[in-house]
C-alpha positions in Angstrom: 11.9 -7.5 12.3 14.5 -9.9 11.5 14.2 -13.4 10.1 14.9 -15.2 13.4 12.0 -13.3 15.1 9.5 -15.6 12.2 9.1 -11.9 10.0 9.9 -11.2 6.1 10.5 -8.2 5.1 10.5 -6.8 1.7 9.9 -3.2 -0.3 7.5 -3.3 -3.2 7.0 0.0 -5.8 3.4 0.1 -6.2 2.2 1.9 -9.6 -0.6 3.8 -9.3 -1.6 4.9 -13.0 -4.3 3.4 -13.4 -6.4 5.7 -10.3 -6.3 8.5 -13.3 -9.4 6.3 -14.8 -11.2 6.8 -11.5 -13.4 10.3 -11.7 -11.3 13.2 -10.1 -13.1 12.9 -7.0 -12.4 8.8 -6.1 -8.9 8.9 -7.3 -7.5 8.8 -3.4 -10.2 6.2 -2.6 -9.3 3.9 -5.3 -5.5 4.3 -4.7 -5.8 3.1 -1.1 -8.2 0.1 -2.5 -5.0 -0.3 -5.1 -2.8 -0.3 -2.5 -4.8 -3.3 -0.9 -5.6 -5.2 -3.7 -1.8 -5.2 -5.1 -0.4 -6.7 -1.7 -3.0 -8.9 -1.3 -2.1 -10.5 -5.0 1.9 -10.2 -4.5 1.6 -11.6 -1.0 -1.0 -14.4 -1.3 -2.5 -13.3 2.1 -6.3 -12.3 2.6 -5.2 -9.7 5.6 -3.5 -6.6 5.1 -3.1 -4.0 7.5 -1.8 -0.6 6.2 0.0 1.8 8.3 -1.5 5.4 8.5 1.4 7.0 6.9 0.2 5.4 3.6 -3.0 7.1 3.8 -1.9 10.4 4.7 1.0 10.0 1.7 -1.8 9.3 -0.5 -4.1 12.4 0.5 -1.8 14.3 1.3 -2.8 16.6 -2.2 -6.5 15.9 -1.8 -8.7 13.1 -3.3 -8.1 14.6 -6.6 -4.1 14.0 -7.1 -2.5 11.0 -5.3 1.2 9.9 -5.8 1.3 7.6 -9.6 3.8 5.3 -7.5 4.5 4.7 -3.7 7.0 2.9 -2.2 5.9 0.5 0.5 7.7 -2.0 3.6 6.2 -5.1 4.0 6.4 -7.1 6.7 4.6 -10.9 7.3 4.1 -12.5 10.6 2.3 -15.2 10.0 -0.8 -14.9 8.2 -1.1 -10.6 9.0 0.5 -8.5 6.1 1.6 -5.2 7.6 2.8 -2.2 4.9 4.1 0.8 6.1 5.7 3.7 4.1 9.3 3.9 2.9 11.0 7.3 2.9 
C-alpha cells in the first residue's frame, strides 16, 4: 500500500530476549503477546492484527525456542495496525 491509498508502511526489528524469562513451556505464548504489546506501544494504536505467518515463524521450533528477534511489516489504515512477516 502506498501513501496515496491513506497506508504507512514501515519495518520494525522486534527483540525478543526477554521470552527466555518465561518457563520453557510459555516462551511462544509470550513472544506472540510481545509481538503485540511492542506494536501497540511503537504505533500508539489499541488494534493490532497479526498476519499468520508471524505465528507460524514463531512456533515454528515449538513453544520451547522462538526466534530472539523477528522482523516485522507494518502497515496502518486508519486506526487497524496490520504486521505481517518480512523475509
Amino acid at each position: 500500500m502506498s501513501e496515496e491509498e491513506g497506508g504507512r508502511e514501515r519495518i520494525y526489528t522486534i527483540p525478543l530476549r526477554n521470552v527466555k524469562k518465561a518457563p520453557r513451556w510459555k516462551r511462544s505464548n509470550r513472544a506472540i503477546k510481545e509481538i503485540r504489546e511492542f506494536l501497540m506501544r511503537h504505533t500508539k494504536s489499541d488494534y493490532v492484527i497479526l498476519d499468520a505467518t508471524i505465528n507460524e515463524k514463531v512456533w515454528e521450533r515449538g513453544s520451547q525456542k522462538p526466534p530472539s528477534r523477528i522482523r516485522v511489516k507494518v502497515t496502518e489504515e486508519e486506526d487497524i495496525i496490520r504486521a505481517e512477516l518480512v523475509e
